[in-house]
C-alpha positions as CSV (number, residue, x, y, z in Angstrom):
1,X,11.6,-21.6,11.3
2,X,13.1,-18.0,11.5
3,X,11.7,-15.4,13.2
4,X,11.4,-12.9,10.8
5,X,9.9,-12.0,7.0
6,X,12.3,-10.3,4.5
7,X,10.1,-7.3,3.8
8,X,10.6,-5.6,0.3
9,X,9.0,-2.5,-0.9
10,X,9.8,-1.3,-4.3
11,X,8.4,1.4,-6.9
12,X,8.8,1.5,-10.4
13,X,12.3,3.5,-9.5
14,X,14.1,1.7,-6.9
15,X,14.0,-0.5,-3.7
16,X,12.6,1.2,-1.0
17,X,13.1,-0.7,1.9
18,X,14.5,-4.4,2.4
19,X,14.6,-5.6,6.4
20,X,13.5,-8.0,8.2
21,X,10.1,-7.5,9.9
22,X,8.3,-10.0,12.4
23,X,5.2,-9.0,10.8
24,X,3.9,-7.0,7.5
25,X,0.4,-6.6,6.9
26,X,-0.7,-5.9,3.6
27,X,-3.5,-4.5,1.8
28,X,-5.1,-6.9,-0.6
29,X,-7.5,-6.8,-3.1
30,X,-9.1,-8.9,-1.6
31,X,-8.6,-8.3,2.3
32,X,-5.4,-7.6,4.3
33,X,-2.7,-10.0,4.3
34,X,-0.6,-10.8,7.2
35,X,2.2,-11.9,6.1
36,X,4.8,-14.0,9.3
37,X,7.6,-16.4,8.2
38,X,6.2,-19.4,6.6
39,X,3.5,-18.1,4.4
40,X,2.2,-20.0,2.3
41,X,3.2,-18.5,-1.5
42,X,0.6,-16.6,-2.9
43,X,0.5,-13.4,-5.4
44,X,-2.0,-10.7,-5.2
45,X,-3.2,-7.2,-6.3
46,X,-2.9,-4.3,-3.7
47,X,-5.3,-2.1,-3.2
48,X,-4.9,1.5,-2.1
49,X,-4.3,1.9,1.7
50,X,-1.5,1.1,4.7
51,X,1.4,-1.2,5.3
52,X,1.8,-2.1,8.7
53,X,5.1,-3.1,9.7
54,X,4.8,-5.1,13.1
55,X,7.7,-5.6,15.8
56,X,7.3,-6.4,19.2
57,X,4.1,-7.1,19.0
58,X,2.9,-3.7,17.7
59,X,3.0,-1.7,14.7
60,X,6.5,0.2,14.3
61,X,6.1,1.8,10.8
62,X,2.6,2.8,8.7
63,X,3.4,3.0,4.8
64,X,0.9,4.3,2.7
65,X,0.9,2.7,-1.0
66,X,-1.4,3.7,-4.2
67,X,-1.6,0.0,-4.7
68,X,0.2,-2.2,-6.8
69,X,1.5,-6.0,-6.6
70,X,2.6,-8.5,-3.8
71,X,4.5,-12.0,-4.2
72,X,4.7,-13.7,-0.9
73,X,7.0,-16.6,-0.2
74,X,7.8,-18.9,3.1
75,X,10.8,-16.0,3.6
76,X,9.6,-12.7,2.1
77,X,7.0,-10.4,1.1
78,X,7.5,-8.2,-1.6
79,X,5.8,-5.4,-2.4
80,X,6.0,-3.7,-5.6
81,X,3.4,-0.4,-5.5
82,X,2.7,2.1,-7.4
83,X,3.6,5.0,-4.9
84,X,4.8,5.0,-1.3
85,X,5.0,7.6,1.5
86,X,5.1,6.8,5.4
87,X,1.8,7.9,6.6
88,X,3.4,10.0,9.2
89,X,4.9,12.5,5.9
90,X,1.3,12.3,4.3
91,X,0.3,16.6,4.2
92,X,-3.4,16.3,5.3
93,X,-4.2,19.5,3.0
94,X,-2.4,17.9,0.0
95,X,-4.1,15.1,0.2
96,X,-7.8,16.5,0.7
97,X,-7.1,19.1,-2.4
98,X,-6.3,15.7,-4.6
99,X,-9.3,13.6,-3.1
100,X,-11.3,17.2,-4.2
101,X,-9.5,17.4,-7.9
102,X,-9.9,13.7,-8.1
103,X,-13.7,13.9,-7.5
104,X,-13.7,16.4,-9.9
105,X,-12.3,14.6,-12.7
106,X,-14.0,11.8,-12.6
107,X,-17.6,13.3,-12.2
108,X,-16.3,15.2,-15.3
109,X,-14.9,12.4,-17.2
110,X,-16.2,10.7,-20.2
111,X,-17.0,7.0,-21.0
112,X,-13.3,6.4,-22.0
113,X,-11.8,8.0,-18.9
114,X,-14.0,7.2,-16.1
115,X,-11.7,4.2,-15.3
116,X,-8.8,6.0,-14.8
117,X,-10.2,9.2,-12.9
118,X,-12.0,6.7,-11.1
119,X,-8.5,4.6,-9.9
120,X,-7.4,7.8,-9.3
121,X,-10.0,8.9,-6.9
122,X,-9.7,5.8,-5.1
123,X,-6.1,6.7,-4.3
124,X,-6.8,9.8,-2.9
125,X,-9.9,8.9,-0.7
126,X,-7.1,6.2,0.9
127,X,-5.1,8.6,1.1
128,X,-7.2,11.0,3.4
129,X,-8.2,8.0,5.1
130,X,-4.7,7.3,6.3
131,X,-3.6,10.8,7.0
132,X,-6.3,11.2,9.5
């Protein structure tokens, strides 16, 4: 068995990052999955919040994704999300002025938009939640 998990991360506009990782854990709908070489196959949503890219034993990298899709195989994890920034590039201030336009919006929004603002809002309050 290798030691290492071909780690994929792509938007709708191009591949972000492709490396090997000893590690990736990623947020599920469902939970966090940690994903090491040999993984059992499996696809699942992503929720809003933070990839952790492991090496060494500890976490090297923090991406933050607005959710999205993840297909996990024996040798790779791909991620296909939404949006991505590393946490580290997150602007507190941006963030907390689109967690407060978010709120907003979906305390303003009507039957047929509620969903949507709502999505929205989740993004954003994960969002703040990694920054800090």
């Amino acid at each position: 068995m290798a030691d290492t998990v071909e780690f994929e991360l792509v938007s709708p506009a191009k591949l972000l990052r492709s490396e090997p990782v000893e590690m990736v854990v990623v947020p599920g709908a469902e939970g966090d999955l940690g994903v090491l070489p040999g993984h059992s196959p499996l696809i699942a949503t992503v929720r809003p919040g933070v990839i952790d890219i492991h090496e060494g034993g500890s976490v090297k990298e923090r991406i933050f994704i607005a959710g999205g899709f993840c297909e996990i195989s024996p040798e790779r994890c791909t991620v296909l999300a939404e949006e991505a920034i590393e946490v580290s590039a997150i602007d507190k201030a941006a963030a907390q002025k689109r967690l407060e336009d978010a709120t907003s919006a979906w305390q303003n929004a009507d039957d047929a938009n509620k969903a949507k603002a709502d999505t929205e809002r989740r993004i954003a309050e994960a969002m703040v939640a990694a920054a800090v």
